[in-house]
C-alpha positions as MATLAB code, in Angstrom:
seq = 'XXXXXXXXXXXXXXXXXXXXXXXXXXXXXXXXXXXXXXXXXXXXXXXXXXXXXXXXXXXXXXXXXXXXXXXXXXXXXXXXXXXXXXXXXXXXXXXXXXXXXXXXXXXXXXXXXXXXXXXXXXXXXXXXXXXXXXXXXXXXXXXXXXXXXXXXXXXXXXXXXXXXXXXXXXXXXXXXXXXXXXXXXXXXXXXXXXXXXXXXXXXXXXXXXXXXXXXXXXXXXXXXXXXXXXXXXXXXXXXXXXXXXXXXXXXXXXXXXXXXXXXXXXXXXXXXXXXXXXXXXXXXXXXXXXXXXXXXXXXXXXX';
ca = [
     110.820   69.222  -22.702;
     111.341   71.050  -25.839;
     108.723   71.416  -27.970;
     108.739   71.642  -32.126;
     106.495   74.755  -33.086;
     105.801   75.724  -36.421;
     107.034   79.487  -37.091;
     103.911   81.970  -36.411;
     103.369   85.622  -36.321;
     103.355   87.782  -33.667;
      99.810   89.002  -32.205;
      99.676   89.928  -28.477;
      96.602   90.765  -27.446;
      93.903   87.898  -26.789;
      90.697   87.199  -26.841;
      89.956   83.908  -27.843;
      89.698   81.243  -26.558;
      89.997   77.445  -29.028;
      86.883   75.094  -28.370;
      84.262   73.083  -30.380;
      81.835   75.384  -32.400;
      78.456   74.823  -32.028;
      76.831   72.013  -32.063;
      73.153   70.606  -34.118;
      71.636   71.234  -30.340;
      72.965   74.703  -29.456;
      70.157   77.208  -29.427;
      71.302   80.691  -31.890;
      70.794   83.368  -29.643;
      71.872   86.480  -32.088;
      74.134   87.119  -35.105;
      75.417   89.582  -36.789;
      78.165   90.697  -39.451;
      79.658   93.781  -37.324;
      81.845   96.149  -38.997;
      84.955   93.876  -38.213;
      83.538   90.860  -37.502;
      80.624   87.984  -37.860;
      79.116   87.657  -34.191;
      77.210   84.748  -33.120;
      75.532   83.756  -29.494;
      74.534   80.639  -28.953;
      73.713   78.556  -26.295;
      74.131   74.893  -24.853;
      70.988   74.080  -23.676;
      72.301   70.773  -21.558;
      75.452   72.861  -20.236;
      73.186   76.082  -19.659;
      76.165   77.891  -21.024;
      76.662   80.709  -23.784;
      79.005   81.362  -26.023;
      80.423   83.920  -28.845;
      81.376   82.502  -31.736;
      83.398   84.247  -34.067;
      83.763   83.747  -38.379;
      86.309   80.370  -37.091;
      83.735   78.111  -36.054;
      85.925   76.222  -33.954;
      86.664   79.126  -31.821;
      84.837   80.173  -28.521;
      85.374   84.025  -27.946;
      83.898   84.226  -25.021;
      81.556   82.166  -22.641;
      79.371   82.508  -19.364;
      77.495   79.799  -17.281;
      73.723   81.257  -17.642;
      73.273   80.423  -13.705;
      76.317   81.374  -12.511;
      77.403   84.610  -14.263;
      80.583   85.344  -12.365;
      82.332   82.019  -12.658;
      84.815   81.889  -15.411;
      84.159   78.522  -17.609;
      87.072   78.789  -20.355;
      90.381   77.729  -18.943;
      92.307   80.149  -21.441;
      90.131   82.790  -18.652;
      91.449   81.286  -15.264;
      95.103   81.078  -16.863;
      95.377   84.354  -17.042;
      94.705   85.704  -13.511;
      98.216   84.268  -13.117;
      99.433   87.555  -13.811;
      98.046   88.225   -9.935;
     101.176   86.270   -8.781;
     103.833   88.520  -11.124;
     102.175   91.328   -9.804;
     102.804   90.326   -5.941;
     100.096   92.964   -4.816;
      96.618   94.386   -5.027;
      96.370   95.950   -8.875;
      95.248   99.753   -8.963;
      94.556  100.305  -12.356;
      94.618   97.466  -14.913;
      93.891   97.302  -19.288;
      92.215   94.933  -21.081;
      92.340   94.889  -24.818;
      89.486   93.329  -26.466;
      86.194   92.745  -24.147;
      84.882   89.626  -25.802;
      82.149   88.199  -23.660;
      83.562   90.804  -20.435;
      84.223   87.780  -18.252;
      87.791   88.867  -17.298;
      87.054   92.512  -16.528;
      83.745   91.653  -14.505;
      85.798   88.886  -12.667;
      88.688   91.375  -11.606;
      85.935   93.719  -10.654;
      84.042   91.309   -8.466;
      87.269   90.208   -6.876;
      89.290   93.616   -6.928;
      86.653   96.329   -6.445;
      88.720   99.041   -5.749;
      90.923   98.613   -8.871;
      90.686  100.788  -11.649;
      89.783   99.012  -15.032;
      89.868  100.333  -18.710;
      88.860   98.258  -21.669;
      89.444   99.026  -25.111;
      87.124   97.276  -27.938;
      87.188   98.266  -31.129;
      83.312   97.029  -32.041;
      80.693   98.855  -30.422;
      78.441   95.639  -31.266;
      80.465   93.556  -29.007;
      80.399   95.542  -25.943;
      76.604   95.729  -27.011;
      76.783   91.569  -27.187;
      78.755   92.073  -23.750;
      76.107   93.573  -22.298;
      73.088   92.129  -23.504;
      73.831   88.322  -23.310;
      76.695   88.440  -20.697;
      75.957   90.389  -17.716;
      78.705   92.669  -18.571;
      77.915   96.560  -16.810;
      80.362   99.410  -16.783;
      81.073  101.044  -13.131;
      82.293  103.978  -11.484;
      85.667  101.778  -11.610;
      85.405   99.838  -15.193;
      84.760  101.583  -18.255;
      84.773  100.424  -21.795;
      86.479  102.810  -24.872;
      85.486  101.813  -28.312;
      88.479  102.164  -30.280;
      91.350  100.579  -31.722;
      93.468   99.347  -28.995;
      96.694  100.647  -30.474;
      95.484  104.036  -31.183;
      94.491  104.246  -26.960;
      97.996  102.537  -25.635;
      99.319  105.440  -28.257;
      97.164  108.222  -26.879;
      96.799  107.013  -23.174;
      99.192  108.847  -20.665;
      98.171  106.853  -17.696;
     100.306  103.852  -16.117;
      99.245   99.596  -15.847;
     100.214   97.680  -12.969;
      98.653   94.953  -15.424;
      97.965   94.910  -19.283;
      95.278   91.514  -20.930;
      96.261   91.900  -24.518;
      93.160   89.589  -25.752;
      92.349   91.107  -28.880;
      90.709   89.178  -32.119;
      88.807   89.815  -34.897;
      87.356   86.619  -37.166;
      89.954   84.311  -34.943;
      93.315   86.052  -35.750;
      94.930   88.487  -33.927;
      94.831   92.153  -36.089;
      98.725   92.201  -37.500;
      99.252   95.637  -36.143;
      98.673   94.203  -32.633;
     101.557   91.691  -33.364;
     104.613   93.729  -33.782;
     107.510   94.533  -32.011;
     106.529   98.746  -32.244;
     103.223   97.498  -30.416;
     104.590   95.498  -27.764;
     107.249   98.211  -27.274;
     104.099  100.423  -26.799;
     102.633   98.292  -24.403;
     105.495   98.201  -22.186;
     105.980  102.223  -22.309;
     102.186  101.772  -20.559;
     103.273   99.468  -17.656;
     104.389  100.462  -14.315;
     107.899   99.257  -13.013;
     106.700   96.402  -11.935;
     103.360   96.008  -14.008;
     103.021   92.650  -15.899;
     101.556   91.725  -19.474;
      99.682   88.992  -20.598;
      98.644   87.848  -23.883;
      96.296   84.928  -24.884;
      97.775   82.704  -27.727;
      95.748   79.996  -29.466;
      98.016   76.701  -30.050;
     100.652   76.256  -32.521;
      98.394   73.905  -34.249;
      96.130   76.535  -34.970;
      97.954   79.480  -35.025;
     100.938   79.635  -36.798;
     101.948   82.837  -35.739;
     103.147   80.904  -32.418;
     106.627   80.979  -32.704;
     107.606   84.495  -34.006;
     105.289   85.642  -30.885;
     107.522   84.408  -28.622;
     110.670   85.602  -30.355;
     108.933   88.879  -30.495;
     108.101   89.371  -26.847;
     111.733   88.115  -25.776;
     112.792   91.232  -27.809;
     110.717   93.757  -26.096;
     111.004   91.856  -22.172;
     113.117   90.858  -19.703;
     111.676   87.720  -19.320;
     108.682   85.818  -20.967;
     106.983   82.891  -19.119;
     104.638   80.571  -21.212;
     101.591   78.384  -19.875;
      99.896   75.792  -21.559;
      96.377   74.977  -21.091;
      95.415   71.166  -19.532;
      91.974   70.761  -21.202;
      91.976   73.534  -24.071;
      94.057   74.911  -27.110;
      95.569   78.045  -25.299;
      98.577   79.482  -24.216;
      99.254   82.514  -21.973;
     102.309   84.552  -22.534;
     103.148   86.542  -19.743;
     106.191   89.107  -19.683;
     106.886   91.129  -16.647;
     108.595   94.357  -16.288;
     111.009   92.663  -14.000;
     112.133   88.633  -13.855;
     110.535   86.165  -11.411;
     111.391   83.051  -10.508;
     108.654   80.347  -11.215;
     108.813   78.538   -7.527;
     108.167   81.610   -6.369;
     105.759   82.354   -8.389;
     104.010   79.441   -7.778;
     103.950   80.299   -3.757;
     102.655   83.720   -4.239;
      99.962   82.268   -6.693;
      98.773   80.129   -3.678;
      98.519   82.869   -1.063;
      96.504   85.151   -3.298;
      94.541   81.839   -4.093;
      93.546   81.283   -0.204;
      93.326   85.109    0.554;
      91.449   86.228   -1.853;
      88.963   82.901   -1.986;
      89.143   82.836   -5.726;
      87.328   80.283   -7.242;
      90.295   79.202   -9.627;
      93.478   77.357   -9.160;
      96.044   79.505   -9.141;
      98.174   76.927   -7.659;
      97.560   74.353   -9.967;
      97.601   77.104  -13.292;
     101.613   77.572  -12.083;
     102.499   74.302  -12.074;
     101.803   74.072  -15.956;
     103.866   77.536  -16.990;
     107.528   77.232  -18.062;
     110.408   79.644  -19.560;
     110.085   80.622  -23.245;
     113.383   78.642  -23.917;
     111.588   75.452  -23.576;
     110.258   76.227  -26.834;
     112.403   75.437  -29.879;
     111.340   78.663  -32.393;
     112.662   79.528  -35.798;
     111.251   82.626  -36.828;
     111.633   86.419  -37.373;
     110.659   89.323  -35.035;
     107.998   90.998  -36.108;
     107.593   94.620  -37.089;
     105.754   97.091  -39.051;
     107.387   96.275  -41.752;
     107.824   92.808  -41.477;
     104.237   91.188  -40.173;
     103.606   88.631  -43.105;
     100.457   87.492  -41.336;
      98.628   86.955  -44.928;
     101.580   84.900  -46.168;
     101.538   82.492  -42.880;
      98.038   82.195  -42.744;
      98.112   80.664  -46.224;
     100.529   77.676  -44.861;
      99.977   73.993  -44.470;
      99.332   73.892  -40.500;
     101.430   71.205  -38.646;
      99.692   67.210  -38.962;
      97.679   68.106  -42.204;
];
């Protein structure tokens, strides 16, 4: 079904994830105004769960179950391990972009120890928050860079069978991680058959939406789109070469029973579709053309 989007910049990396802010009962943890960003904590005491919370208070940046570390509780998380099923093997060396909470990286580890995992974050006092309030650890197989994730995909000369663009700062996506030049960047870092994915808060909220998806046709063969079931988020994923969704969806369930992961893969395919069920009228975005400011500004859809 075709779906009316407002027009909406570019951004691919992703990090957050949309959810209620915190509540009169949630317990503050830690804060901080960071160089780039104000960082919260909290937690909710009845869910024994904790959060970031970024300057958007509506926005969940990251979360962990207090008692159960390794399970991954925001749905915008479990969507994209999809990526496993473009893939169609055991990943060797993967890249996140912005570490948020760690969840992703530490799940991949758990699941994939013998991968190879780099993550870029461009505040030091996250990967501190990472650390301190989310069981997040480097390895001898998952480090953590602290820089600007454009400057390391520019600087890098090694090769992604997969690449998490997840990167936020005060709920938007930085405008020089939403052009074309960037995404053409981030496919020069891929393998042949390496695979992208990018976490994209709702239309509703971010009305960069539909000049993302114009902008990632223009740098990919082929650009797949899945919409959360119980949260605001979308996953854009573009492989290096086209799949077919059904088949998709069947490798999705043999890595699901082989690998014992405690997330529907199965399920998660059933809710992605191609980018051209999406109606979009917008620009691609470049350098020179990323009018983030300007769109930012505009009357969001229903208001």
């Amino acid at each position: 079904m075709k779906r009316l989007i407002l027009a909406i910049c570019c951004c691919t990396v992703f990090v957050c994830a949309a959810a209620s802010g915190a509540g009169a009962a949630d317990k503050v943890v830690f804060q901080k105004n960071s160089l780039y960003q104000y960082i919260s904590v909290i937690e909710d005491p009845a869910k024994r769960e904790r959060y970031i919370i970024n300057n958007r208070r509506d926005l969940i940046q990251g979360g962990m179950a207090i008692d159960a570390p390794n399970r991954l509780i925001l749905e915008y998380t479990r969507m994209a391990f999809m990526t496993l099923a473009y893939l169609g093997r055991e990943p060797r060396s993967v890249l996140f972009v912005g570490l948020g909470a760690g969840s992703m990286p530490r799940y991949l580890n758990r699941h994939y120890p013998e991968a190879e995992i780099d993550v870029v974050e461009i505040d030091p006092d996250m990967v501190e928050v990472a650390k301190k309030y989310f069981s997040f650890s480097e390895g001898p197989r998952m480090k953590v860079t602290v820089n600007d994730g454009r400057v390391f995909l520019k600087r890098t000369k090694k090769k992604y069978d997969i690449i998490f663009l997840d990167a936020y700062q005060g709920g938007e996506i930085p405008f020089h991680l939403t052009t074309v030049e960037f995404l053409r960047e981030v496919k020069a870092r891929l393998k042949d058959d390496g695979v992208v994915v990018s976490n994209i808060i709702s239309p509703f909220k971010n009305k960069f939406f539909d000049a993302m998806i114009i902008t990632h046709e223009a740098v990919f063969p082929q650009l797949h789109i899945f919409k959360g079931r119980q949260s605001d988020n979308f996953e854009f994923i573009a492989p290096m070469k086209p799949h077919d969704l059904a088949g998709i969806a069947v490798t999705a369930q043999k890595i699901q029973e082989a690998k014992k992961l405690d997330i529907n893969l199965a399920i998660i395919a059933t809710s992605g579709g191609e980018a051209s069920e999406y109606r979009t009228h917008a620009r691609v975005l470049t350098d020179d053309f990323a009018p983030v400011n300007l769109y930012q500004h505009m009357q969001s859809p229903g208001k």
